[in-house]
TORLOMAR-550607 format. One line per 10 residues: number of its first residue (from 1); their letters; for each residue x, y, z of C-alpha. Coordinates in steps of 0.02 Angstrom, whole numbers, always signed. Example, Ala and Ser with C-alpha at 12.3 -4.5 7.8 and 13.67 -1.06 7.14 Angstrom:
2
1	as	+615,-225,+390; +684,-53,+357
//
This chain:
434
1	xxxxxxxxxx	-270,-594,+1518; -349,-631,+1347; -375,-531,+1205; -479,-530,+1035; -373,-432,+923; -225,-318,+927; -334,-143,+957; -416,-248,+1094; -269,-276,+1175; -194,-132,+1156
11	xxxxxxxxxx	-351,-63,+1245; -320,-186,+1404; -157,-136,+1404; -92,-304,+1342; +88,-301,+1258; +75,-409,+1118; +221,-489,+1038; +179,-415,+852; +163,-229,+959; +358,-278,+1021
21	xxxxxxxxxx	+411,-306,+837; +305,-164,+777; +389,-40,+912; +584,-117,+888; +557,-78,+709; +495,+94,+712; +605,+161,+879; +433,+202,+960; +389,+194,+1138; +288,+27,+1160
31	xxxxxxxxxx	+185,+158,+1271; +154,+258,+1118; +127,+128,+988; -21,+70,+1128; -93,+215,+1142; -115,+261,+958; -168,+82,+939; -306,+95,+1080; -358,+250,+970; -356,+168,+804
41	xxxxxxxxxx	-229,+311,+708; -104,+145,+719; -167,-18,+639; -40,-180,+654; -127,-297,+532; -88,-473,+615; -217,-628,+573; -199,-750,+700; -191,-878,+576; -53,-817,+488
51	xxxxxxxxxx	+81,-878,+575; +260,-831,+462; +213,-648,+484; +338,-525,+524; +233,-389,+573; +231,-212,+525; +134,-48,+595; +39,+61,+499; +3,+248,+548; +42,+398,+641
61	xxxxxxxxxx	+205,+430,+671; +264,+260,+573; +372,+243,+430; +262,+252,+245; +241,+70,+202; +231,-9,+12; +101,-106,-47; +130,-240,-198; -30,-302,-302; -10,-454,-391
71	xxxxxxxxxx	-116,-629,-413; -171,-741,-543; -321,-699,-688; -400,-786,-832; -271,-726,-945; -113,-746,-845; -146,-917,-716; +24,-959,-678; +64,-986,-480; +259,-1007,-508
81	xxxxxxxxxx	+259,-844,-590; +172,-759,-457; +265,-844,-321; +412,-785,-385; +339,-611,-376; +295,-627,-208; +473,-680,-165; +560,-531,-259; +447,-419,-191; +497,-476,-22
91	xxxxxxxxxx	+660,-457,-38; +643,-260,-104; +584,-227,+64; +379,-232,+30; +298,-233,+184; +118,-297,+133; +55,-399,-34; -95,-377,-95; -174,-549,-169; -288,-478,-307
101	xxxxxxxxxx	-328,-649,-387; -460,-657,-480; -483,-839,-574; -449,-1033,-543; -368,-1111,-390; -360,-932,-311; -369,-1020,-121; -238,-1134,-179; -106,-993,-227; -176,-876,-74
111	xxxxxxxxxx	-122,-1034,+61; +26,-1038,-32; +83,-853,-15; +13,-860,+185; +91,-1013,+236; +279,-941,+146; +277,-748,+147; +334,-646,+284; +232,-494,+223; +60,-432,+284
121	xxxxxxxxxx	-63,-516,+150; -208,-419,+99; -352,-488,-34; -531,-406,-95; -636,-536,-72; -774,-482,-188; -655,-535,-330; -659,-721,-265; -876,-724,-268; -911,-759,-427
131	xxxxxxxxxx	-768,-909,-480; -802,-959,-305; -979,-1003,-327; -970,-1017,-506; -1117,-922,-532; -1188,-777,-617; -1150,-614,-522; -1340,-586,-499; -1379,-746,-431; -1271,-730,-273
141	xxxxxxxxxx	-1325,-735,-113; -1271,-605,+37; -1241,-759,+134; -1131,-826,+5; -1025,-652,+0; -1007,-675,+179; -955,-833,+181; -814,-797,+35; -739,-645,+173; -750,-799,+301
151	xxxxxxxxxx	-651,-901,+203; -509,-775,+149; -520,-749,+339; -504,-930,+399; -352,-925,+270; -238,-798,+362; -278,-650,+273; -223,-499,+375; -307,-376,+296; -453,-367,+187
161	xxxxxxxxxx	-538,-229,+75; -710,-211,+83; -825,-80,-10; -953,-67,+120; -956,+130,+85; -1048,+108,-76; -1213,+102,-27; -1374,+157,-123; -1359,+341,-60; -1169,+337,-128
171	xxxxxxxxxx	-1232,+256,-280; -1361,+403,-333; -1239,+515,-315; -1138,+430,-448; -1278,+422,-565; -1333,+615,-559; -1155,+653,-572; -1079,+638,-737; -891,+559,-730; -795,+538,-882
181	xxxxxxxxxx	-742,+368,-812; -878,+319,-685; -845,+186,-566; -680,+121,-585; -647,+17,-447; -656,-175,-489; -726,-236,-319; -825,-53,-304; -909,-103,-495; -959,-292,-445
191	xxxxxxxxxx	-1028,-236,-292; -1134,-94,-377; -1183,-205,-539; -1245,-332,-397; -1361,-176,-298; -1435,-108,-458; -1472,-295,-520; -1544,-333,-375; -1635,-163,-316; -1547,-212,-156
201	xxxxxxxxxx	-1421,-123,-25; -1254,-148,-24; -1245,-316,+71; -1077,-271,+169; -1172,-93,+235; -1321,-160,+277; -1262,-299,+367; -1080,-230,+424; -1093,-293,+619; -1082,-447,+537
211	xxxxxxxxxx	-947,-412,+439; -860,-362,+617; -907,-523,+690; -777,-611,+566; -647,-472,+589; -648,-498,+774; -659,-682,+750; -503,-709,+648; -412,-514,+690; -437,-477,+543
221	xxxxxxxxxx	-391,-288,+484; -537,-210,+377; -456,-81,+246; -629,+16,+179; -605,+8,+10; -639,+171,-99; -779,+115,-229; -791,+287,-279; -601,+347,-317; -583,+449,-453
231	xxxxxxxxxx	-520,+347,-628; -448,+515,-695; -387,+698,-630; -572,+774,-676; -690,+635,-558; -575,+691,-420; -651,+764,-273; -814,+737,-348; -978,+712,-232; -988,+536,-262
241	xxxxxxxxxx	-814,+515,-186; -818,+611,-26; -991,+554,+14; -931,+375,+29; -789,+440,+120; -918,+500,+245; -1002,+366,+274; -818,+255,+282; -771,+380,+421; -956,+347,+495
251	xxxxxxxxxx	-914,+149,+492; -725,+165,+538; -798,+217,+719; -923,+84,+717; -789,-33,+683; -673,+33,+840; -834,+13,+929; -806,-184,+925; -601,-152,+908; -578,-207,+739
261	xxxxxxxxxx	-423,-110,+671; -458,+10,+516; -382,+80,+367; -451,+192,+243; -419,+189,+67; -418,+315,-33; -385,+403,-234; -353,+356,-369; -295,+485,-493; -298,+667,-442
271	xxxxxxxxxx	-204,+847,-483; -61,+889,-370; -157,+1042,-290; -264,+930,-235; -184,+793,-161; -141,+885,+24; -339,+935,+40; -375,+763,-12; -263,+704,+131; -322,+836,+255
281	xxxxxxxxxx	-518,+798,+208; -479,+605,+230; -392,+620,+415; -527,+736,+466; -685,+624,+420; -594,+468,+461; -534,+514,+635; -359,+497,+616; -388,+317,+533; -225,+265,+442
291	xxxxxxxxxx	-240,+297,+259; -206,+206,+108; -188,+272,-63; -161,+219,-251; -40,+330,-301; -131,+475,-332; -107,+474,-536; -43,+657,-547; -87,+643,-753; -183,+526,-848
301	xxxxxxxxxx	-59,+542,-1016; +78,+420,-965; +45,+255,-1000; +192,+142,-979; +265,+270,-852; +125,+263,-733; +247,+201,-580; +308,+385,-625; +147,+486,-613; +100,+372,-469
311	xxxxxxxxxx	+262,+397,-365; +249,+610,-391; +74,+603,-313; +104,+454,-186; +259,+570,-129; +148,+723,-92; +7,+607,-23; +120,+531,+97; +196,+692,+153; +36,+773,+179
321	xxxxxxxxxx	-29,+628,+296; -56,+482,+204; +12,+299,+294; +35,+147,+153; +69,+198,-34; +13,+52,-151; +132,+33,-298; +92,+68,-475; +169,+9,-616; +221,+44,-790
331	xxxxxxxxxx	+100,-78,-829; -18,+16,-758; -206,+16,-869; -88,-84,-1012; -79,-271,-938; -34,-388,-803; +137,-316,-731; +269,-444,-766; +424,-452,-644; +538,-313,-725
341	xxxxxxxxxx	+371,-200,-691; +352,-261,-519; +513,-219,-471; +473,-43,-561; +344,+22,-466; +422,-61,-313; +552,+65,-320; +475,+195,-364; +353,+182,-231; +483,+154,-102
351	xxxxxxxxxx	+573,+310,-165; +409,+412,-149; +387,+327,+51; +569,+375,+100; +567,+540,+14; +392,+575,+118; +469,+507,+294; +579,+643,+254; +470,+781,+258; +360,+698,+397
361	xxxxxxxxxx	+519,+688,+515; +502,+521,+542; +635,+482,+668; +795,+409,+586; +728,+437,+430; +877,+535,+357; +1004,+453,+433; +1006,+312,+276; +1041,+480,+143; +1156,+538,+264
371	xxxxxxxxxx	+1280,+390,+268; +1251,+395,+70; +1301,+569,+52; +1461,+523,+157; +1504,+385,+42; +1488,+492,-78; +1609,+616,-16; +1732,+497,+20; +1715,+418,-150; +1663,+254,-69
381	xxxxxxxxxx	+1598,+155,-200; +1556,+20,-107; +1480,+99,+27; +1356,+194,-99; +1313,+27,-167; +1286,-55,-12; +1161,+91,+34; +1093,+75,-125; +894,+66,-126; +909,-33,-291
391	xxxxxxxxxx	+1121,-104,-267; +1110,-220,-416; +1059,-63,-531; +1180,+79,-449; +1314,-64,-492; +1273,-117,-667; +1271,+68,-711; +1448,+98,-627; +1514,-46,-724; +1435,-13,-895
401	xxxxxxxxxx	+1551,+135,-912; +1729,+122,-816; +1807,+286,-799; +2032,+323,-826; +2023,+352,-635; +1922,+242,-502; +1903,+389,-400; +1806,+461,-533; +1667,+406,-645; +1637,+432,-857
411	xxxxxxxxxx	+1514,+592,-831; +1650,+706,-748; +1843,+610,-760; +1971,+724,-664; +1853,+869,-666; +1739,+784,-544; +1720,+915,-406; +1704,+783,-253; +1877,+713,-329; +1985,+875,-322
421	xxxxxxxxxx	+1891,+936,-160; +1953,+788,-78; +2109,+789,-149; +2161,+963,-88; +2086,+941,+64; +2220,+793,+81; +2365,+898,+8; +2380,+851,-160; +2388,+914,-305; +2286,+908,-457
431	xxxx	+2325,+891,-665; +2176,+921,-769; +2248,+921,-944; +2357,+773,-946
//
């Protein structure tokens, strides 16, 4: 029996080999992976021209998974460099990269990272139109914005993000609405730029079964990019956001219609007391569609910790529902991250996942801090670095500072109370002073 894309099958009742990796990966019934699938709360963003993939779920029930931005621009061009970033990020565990290239040979260095990396591969094709073309924002076409999506999906692109939410309703909305940093999305400001140059609708709205023609075509996962998320704590929640999050949850089931997988994505920066409601608000319109958020930003006052601020509100985010946490930064609104950054917010993303599979109960979940806290206790060294989420770190920092006692480290000496529990547990005895 045939199939057109994974949610299709899934539908027929077709076991797919990505929905046997997906399932062996997350300890879930294939039954119950299918069936979340069929209903779209699961998305398993597999091109069928991307052939290196090692595919991951995303969704109810599933592990929090880390998304890694990176790419090429007119100021920093270099492939090597950002191969190399795509390699380290692989190897810290990322589960998708997000190809955000924006100048040059950007089809050259996107074959590249499809044809090598294991990762699910995301890109926002509006940022390829206008070096594409090499023309004038204005000037181009809706067939020629369709035919860039084409392209990125011809290439093996898993998963592509697509502001079809900011339409001229949307856009009103942000113009009798005062923000103190308007429209801060990149692909959400070309896209709006083109409509008010034009006097025209958003081409990716008005003509979206088209848009679903290539995602069927190529299985290609839309992600509904958030035009309108908030650029600082006080544009959060605003009416310019949550009416394009209508309308995404109004195209989300027009998409499932022709089963093209789905996820949402969503703020941005945002106060902690909102980020649950946010969450809540986002399931509820959406219909259960996965959910994938930038952070949230907790505060806008920390630039050059911004993986920090980022992590707090992707941890609460996560726990209250969201699916896939996309990494800031310290970089964040300063530069280009370089590969020290990357590996940064990397961490500190994957801290914020973890900590939130945690509080979900995500089966097995805390079985990784459990066999650290028993290394712990039995003053395995070793084993704590092994189960390290960063080893090479945990074991510069042990070996920066050697303690009298290897059983021991420089903060506590013989005082250390995991030391002399152990010890009297095991019958001996214990000299502080000498």
């Amino acid at each position: 029996m045939s199939y057109t894309t994974q949610m299709n099958a899934a539908r027929k009742g077709i076991v797919t080999g990505a929905m046997e990796t997906v399932a062996k990966k997350e300890n879930m019934p294939i039954e119950t992976l299918m069936d979340r699938m069929a209903k779209g709360t699961i998305a398993v963003p597999v091109n069928k021209n991307h052939t290196v993939i090692d595919p991951e779920g995303v969704g109810e029930g599933l592990r929090t998974k880390v998304n890694v931005n990176l790419g090429i621009s007119k100021d920093c061009r270099d492939l090597e460099v950002e191969m190399a970033k795509v390699r380290a990020a692989v190897a810290m565990k990322a589960e998708a990269i997000m190809d955000l290239s924006c100048f040059g040979k950007t089809q050259e260095f996107r074959n590249r990272v499809i044809a090598e990396c294991p990762a699910m591969i995301g890109t926002v094709p509006m940022y390829d139109a206008v070096g594409f073309y090499d023309k004038n924002l204005k000037d181009i076409s809706v067939d020629e914005f369709f035919r860039v999506v084409e392209r990125h999906a011809a290439d093996g692109v898993d998963f592509a993000t697509i502001h079809a939410g900011l339409n001229r309703a949307t856009a009103e909305k942000i113009k009798r609405n005062d923000r103190l940093t308007g429209v801060v999305s990149r692909g959400g400001s070309l896209l709006y730029t083109w409509m008010m140059l034009n006097d025209a609708e958003n081409p990716f709205y008005e003509h979206y079964d088209r848009l679903l023609e290539i995602c069927t075509k190529y299985d290609l996962t839309l992600s509904l990019g958030d035009g309108c998320r908030p650029g600082s704590i006080n544009d959060s929640t605003d009416a310019a956001q949550v009416e394009e999050l209508i309308t995404l949850g109004e195209l989300t089931k027009r998409a499932w219609e022709q089963d093209v997988q789905v996820m949402i994505e969503g703020p941005g920066h945002m106060a902690m007391d909102e980020i649950a409601g946010n969450m809540m608000m986002e399931k509820r319109l959406c219909h259960g569609a996965p959910f994938y958020v930038l952070g949230p930003l907790v505060t806008d006052v920390a630039p050059g910790y911004d993986h920090i601020t980022s992590a707090i509100g992707g941890a609460i985010a996560a726990a209250n529902g969201a699916d896939f946490l996309c990494y800031v930064t310290p970089a964040e609104h300063l530069r280009l991250p370089d590969l020290e950054d990357m590996k940064e917010g990397i961490i500190a993303t994957r801290i914020a996942a973890h900590a939130a599979d945690i509080a979900k109960k995500i089966p097995g979940a805390r079985n990784w801090d459990n066999a650290m806290s028993k290394a712990r206790a039995d003053l395995d060294w070793e084993g704590m670095f092994s189960l390290a989420m960063d080893p090479v770190k945990a074991r510069s920092y042990r070996e920066s500072s050697k303690p009298e006692f290897e059983d021991s480290c420089t903060m506590c000496g013989k005082m250390c109370a995991v030391r002399n529990m152990k010890r009297v547990h095991e019958g001996k005895d214990i000299q502080l002073n000498d």
